[in-house]
TIFIBA-294866 format. One record per residue (C-alpha): x, y, z; residue number from 1. Coordinates in nm, 4 decimals, padded with zeros to 6 digits. Layout:
BEGIN
xx	yy	zz	num
X	Y	Z	NUM
...
END
This chain:
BEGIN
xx	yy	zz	num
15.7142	19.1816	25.3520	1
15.4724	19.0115	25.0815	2
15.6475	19.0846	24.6979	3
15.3435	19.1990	24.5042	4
15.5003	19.1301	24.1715	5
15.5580	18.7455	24.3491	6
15.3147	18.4834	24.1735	7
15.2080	18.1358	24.3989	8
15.3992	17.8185	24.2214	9
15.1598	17.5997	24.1044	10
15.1071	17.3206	23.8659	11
15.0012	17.5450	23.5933	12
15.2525	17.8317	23.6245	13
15.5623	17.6275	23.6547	14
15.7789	17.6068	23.3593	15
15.9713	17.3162	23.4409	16
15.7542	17.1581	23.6408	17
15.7577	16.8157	23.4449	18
15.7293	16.5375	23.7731	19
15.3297	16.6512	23.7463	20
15.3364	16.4446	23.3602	21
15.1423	16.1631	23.3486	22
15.4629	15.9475	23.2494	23
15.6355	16.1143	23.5167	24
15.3660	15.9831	23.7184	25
15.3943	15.6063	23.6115	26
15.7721	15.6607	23.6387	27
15.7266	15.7530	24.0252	28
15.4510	15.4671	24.0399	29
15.7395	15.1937	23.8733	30
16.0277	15.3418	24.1146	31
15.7586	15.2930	24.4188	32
15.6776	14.9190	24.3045	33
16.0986	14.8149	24.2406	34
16.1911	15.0152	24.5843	35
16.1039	14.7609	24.8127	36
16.3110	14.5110	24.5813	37
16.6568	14.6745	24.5586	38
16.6627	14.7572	24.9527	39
16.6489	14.3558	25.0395	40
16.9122	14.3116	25.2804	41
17.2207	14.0768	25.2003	42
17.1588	13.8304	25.4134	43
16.8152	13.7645	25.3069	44
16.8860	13.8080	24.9417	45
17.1462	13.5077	24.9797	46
16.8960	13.3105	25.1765	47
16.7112	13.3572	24.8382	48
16.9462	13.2385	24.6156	49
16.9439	12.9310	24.8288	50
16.5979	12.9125	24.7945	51
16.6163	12.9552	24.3662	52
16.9100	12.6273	24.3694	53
16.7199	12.3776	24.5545	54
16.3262	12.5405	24.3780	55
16.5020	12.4198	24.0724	56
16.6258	12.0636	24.2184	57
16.2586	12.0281	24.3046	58
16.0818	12.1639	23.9630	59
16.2972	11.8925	23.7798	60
16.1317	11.6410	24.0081	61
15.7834	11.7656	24.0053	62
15.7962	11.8002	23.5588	63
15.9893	11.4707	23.5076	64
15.9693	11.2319	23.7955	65
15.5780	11.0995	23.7198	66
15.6756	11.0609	23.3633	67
15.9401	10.8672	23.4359	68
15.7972	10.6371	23.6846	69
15.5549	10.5511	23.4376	70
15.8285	10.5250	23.1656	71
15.9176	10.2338	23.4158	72
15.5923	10.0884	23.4323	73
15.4323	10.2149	23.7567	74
15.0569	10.3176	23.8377	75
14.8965	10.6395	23.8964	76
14.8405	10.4387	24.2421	77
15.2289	10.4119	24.3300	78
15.2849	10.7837	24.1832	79
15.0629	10.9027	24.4224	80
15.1900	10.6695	24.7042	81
15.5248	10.7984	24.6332	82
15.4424	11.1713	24.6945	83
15.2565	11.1042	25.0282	84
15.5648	10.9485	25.1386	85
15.7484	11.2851	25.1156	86
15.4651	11.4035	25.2656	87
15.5226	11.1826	25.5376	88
15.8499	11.3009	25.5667	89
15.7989	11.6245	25.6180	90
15.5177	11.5532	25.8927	91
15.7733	11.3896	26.1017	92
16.0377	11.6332	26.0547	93
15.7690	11.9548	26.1434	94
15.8318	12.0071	26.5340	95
16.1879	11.8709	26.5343	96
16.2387	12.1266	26.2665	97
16.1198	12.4143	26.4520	98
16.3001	12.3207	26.7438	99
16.5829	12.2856	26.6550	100
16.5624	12.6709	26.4338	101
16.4152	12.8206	26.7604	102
16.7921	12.6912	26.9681	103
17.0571	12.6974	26.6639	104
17.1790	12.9201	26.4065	105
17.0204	12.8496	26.0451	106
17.3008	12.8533	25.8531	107
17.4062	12.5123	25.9446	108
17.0653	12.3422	25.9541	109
16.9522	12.4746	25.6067	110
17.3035	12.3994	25.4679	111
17.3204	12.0537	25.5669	112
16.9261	11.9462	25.5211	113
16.9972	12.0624	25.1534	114
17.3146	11.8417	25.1460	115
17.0843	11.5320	25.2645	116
16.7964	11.6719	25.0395	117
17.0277	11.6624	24.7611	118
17.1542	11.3211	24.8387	119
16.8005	11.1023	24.8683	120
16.7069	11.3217	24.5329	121
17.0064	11.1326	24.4038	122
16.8797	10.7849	24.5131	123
16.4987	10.8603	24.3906	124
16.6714	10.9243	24.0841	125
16.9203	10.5819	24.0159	126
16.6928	10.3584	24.2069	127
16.4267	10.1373	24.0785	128
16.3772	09.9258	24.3685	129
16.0033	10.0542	24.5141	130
16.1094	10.0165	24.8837	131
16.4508	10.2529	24.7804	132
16.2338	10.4738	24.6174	133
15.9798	10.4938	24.9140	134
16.2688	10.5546	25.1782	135
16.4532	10.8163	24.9593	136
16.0718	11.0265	24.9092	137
16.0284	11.0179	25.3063	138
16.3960	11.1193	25.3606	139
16.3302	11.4301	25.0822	140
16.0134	11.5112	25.2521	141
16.2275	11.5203	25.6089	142
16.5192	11.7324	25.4550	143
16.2992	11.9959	25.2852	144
16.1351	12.0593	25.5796	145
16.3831	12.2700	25.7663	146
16.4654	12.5093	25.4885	147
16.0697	12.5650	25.4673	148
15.9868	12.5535	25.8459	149
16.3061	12.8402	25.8792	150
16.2508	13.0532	25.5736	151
15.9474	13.2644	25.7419	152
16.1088	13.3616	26.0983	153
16.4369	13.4016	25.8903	154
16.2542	13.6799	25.7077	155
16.1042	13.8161	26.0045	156
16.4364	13.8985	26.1854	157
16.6591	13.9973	25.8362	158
16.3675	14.2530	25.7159	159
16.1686	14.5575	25.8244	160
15.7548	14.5797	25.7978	161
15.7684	14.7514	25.4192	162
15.9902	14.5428	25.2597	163
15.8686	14.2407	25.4472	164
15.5851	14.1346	25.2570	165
15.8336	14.1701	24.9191	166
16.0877	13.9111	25.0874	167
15.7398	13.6724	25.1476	168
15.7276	13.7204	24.7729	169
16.0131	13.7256	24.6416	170
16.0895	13.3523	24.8371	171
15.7924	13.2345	24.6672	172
15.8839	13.4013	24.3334	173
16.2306	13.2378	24.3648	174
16.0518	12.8513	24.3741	175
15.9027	12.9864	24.0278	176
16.2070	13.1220	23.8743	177
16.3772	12.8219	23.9167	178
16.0864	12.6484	23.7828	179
16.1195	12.8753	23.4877	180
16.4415	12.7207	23.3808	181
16.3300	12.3550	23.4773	182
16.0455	12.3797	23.2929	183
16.0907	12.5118	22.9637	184
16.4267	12.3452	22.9668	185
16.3179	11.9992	23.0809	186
16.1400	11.8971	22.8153	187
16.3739	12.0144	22.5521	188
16.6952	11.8289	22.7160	189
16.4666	11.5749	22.7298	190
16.4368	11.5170	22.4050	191
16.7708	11.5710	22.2752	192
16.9160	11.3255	22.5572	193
16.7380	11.1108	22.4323	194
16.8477	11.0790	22.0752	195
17.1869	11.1230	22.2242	196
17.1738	10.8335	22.4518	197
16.9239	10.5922	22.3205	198
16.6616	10.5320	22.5624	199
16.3895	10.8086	22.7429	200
16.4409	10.6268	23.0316	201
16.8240	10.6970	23.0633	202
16.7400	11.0775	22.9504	203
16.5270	11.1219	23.2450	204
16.7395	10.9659	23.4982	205
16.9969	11.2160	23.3629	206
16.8134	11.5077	23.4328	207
16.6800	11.4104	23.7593	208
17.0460	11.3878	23.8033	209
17.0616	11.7129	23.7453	210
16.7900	11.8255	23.9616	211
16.9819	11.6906	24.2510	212
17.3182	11.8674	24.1814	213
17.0722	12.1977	24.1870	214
16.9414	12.0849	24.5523	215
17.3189	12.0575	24.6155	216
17.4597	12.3737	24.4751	217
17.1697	12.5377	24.7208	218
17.3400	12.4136	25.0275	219
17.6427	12.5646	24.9225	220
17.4809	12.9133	24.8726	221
17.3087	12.8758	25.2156	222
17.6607	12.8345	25.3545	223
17.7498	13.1792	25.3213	224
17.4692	13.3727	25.5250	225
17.6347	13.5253	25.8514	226
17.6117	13.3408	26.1768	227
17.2772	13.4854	26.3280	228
17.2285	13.4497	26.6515	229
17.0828	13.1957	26.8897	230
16.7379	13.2689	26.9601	231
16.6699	13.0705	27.2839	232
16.8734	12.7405	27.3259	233
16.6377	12.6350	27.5823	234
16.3671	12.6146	27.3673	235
16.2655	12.2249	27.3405	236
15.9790	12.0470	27.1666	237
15.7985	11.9967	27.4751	238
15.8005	12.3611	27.5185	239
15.6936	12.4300	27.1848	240
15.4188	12.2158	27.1880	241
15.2913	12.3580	27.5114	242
15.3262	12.7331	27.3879	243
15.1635	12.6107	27.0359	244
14.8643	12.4761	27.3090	245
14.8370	12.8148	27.4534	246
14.7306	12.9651	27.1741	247
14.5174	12.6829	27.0221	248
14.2149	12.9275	26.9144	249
14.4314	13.1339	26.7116	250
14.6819	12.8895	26.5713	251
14.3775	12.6418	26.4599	252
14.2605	12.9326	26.2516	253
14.5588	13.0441	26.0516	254
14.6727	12.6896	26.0068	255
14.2932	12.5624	25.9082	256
14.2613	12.7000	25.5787	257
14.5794	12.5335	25.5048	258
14.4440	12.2348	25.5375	259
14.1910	12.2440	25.3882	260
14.3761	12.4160	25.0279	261
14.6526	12.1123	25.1147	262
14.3535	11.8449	25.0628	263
14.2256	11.9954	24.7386	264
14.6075	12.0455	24.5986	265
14.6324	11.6887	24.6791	266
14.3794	11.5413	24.4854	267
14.4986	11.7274	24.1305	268
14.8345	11.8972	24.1293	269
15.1001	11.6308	24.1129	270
14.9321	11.4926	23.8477	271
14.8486	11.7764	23.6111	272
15.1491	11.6600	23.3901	273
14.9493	11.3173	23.3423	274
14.6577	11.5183	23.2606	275
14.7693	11.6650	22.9932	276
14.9640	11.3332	22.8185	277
14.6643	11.1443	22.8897	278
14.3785	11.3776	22.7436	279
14.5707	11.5907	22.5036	280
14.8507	11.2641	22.3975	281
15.1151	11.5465	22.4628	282
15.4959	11.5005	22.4857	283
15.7748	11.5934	22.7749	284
15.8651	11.8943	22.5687	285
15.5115	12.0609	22.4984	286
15.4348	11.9921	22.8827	287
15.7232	12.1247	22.9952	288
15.7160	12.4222	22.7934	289
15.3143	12.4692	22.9579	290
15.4275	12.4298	23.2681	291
15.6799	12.7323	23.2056	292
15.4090	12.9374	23.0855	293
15.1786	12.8733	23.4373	294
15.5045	12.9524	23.6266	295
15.5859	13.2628	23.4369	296
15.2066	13.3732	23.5194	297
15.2430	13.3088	23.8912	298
15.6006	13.4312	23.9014	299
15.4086	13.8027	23.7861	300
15.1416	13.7207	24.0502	301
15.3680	13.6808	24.3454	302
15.5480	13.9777	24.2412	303
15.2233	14.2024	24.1731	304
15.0648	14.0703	24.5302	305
15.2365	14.3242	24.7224	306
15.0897	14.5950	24.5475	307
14.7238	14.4440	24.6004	308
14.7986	14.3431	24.9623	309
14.8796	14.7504	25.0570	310
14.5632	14.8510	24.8840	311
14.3349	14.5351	24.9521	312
14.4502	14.4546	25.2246	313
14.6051	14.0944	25.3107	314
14.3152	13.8821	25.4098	315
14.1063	14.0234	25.1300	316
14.3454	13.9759	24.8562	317
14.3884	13.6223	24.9565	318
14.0853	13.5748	24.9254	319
13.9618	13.7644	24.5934	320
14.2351	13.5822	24.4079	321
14.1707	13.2531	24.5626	322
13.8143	13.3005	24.4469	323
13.8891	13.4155	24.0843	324
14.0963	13.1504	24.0380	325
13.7658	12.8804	24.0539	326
13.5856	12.9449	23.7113	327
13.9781	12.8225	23.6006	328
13.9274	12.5023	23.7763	329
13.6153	12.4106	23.6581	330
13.7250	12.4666	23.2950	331
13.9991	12.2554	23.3524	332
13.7786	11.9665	23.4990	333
13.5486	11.9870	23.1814	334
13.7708	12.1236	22.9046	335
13.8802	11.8580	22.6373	336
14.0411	12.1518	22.4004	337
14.3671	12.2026	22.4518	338
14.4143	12.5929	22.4161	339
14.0736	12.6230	22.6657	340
14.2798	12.4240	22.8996	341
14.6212	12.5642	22.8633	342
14.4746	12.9018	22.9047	343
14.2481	12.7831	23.2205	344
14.5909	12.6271	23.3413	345
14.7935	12.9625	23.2995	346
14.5554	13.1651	23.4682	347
14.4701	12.9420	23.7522	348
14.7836	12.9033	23.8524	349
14.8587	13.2505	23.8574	350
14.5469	13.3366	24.0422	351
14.5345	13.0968	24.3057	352
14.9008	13.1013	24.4065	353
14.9186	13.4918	24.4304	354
14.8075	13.4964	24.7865	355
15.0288	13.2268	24.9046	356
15.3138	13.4468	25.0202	357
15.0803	13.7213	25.1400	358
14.9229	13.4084	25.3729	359
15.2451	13.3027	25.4614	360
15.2864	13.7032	25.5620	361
14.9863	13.7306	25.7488	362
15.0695	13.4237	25.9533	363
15.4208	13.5779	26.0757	364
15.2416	13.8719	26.1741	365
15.0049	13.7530	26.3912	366
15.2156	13.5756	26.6503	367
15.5794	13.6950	26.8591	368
15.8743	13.6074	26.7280	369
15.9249	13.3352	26.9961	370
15.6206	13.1299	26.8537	371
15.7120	13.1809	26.4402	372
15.8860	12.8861	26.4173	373
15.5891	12.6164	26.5506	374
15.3604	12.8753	26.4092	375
15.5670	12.8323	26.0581	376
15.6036	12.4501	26.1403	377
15.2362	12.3813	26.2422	378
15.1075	12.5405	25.8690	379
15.3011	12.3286	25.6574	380
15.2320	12.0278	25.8663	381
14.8267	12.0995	25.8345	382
14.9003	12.1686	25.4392	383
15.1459	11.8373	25.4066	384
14.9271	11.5642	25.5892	385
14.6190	11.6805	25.3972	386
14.8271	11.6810	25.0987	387
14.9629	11.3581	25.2090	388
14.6075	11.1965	25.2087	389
14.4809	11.3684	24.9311	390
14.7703	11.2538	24.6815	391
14.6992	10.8775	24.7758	392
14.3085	10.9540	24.7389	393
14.3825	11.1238	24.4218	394
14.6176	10.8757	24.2341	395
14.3949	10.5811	24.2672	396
14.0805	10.8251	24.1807	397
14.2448	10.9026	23.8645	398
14.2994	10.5921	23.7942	399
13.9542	10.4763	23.8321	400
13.7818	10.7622	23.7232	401
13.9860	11.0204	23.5736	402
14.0120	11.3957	23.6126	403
13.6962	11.5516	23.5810	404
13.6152	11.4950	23.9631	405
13.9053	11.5069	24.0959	406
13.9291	11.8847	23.9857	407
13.5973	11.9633	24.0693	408
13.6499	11.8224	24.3607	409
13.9344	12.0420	24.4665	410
13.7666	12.3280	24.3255	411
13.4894	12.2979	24.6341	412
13.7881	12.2407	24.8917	413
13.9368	12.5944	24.7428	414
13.5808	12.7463	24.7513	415
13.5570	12.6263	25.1355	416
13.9148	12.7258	25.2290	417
13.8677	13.1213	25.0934	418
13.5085	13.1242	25.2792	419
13.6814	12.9909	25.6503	420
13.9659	13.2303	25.5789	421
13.7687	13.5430	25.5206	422
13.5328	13.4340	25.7903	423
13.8724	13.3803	26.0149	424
13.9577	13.7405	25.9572	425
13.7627	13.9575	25.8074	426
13.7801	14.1950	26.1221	427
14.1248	14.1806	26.1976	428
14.2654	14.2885	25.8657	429
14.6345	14.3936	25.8083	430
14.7731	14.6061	25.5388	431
15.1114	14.5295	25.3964	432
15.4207	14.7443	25.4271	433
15.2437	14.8789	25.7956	434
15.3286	14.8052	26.0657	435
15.0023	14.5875	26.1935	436
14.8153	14.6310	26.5017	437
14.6512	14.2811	26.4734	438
14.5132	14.2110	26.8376	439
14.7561	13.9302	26.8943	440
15.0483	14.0569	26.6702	441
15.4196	14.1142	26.8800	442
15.6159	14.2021	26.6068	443
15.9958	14.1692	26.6723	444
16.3086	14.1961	26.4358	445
16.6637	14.2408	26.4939	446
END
């Protein structure tokens, strides 16, 4: 029987109904945003850590090691043939890599490539000898390649579809972190090394010292994830290649745009620490403390992209940010005042790495979990032989030239790379934290 002295509960009648405030709202909104981030599971929050130990072996070495080599005398020519090298390395160690993921546990293979990682680090470091230097950058390039080739099927298999696209981030976020302490550190210890032992070059040997005991301290974290199990142990690289064959179409256009943004990177991005000692006359410490401002950006980017992926969508937030980020560029190329080009620095970084781990997502997504691996392996080999190219093209360009085209020059590769990806996809759109119904995705986890 209806009470006719009984009022409806609504919004306005409610006494204590304070979740309807606006900062009750926002509360709800924050709590919906961090969710995703506290549920990580354990296993994949210690392949993380892993991930932060050796991000900070390699920010020491991409902040310091070009202004040391030139402390020693060498070229913008030999800088850049140094990089390809490791570029090189991890070409040749791309299929071998995923093969080896696809039949054995990962535990062991990313434990021990960071123990070897750590070790050539060490060498690049002591070493003045160019052929030393040479082997030790191919052997880095070779090492890093299996804890990069196994990160993104790892994920896959330790995570469900909401939090998934969180983990993509939060791997990339944990490269930046890392950086975070490399770079507004480096410069500082830097400095005071060197008053305390007399020579800059001794002060950055020291810290690239340093770098490599990081790289190490990662293998021992990547020692403790569980066991996982085998995935197929017949897998083989003939077997790979031929399954990587039978789906040429589809692999040629998620890897494409890779390497096309890997040529551009190339030409600029190894060298942005040169740009800024040789047009603004800075020092180690006011670089480094720049380059901790650009990773602070993009460490907020990677951790916002999420959120835009759900509501964009993944293919168009890639692509809006990758296009914002071009006005950036071209300041950069032209800009010969130093807050213009800090702040066109800051904000191109942010922009254009946002979408990274949402790509990196996206890829995963559309292909079984038999094929991540050589799916994985085939997009950092299209991004690392372009950006092997491109970093030889781009030292002795620099040297010749100087920056101006260079930049603009990767600007148009960026411009190209967001047009073939949108063009790619723009019909087969997935939306993060859902589970997709791409045409061609087979989703599996375990």
């Amino acid at each position: 029987m209806n009470n006719p002295d009984h009022k409806p509960t609504t919004k306005a009648n409610t006494p204590l109904g304070r979740d309807d405030r606006p900062d009750h709202e926002g509360r709800r909104g924050l709590r919906a945003f961090i969710a995703p981030y506290l549920g990580i599971r354990s296993t994949a929050r210690r392949y993380l850590w892993g991930t932060f130990f050796m991000g900070m072996g390699w920010a020491v070495f991409m902040l310091l090691l070009n202004l040391y080599l030139r402390e020693l005398g060498h070229s913008e020519s030999f800088i850049g043939r140094l990089w390809s090298m490791q570029s090189v390395g991890m070409i040749i160690m791309t299929i071998p890599a995923a093969t080896l993921i696809a039949r054995y546990s990962a535990r062991w293979l990313v434990a021990l490539s960071a123990s070897l990682a750590a070790g050539c680090y060490f060498a690049l470091a002591i070493s003045e000898l160019p052929g030393l230097m040479m082997a030790a950058s191919i052997g880095i390039g070779m090492m890093v390649a299996i804890p990069r080739v196994a990160g993104a099927p790892f994920f896959m298999r330790h995570t469900t579809p909401v939090e998934r696209s969180h983990v993509f981030s939060l791997q990339f976020a944990a490269m930046l972190g890392a950086g975070l302490f490399a770079y507004f550190g480096g410069g500082w210890l830097h400095r005071e090394l060197t008053g305390y032992l007399g020579s800059p070059v001794a002060a950055y040997r020291t810290l690239l010292v340093g770098g490599a005991c990081s790289t190490l301290t990662g293998a021992l974290v990547y020692l403790g994830i569980p066991t996982g199990t085998i995935v197929d142990r017949s897998q083989t690289a003939v077997s790979l290649i031929q399954r990587a064959r039978s789906k040429g179409p589809l692999l040629f256009k998620l890897t494409f745009p890779f390497f096309v943004i890997g040529i551009g990177a190339g030409l600029v991005i190894p060298f942005l620490n040169l740009y800024f000692r040789d047009r603004f006359g800075m020092e180690p410490l006011a670089i480094g403390f720049y380059y901790g401002l650009v990773q602070s950006s993009m460490l907020l980017g990677v951790l916002v992209g999420p959120y835009l992926a759900r509501r964009l969508g993944m293919i168009r937030m890639v692509v809006y940010t990758e296009l914002a980020s071009l006005p950036f560029m071209v300041m950069l190329a032209f800009s010969h005042n130093l807050h213009l080009a800090v702040g066109a620095f800051v904000l191109r970084g942010a922009l254009m790495n946002m979408g990274i781990p949402i790509a990196n997502n996206y890829l995963m997504e559309r292909v079984g979990q038999s094929d991540r691996a050589v799916a994985n392996g085939l997009a950092m080999m299209a991004w690392t032989s372009s950006w092997a190219l491109a970093t030889w093209v781009g030292g002795a360009l620099i040297e010749h030239i100087g920056y101006t085209e260079p930049l603009l020059a990767a600007g148009g590769l960026y411009l190209i790379a967001a047009i073939l990806y949108y063009w790619f996809f723009r019909n087969e759109e997935i939306y993060a934290g859902r589970q997709s119904t791409a045409p061609t995705n087979r989703v599996a986890t375990s």
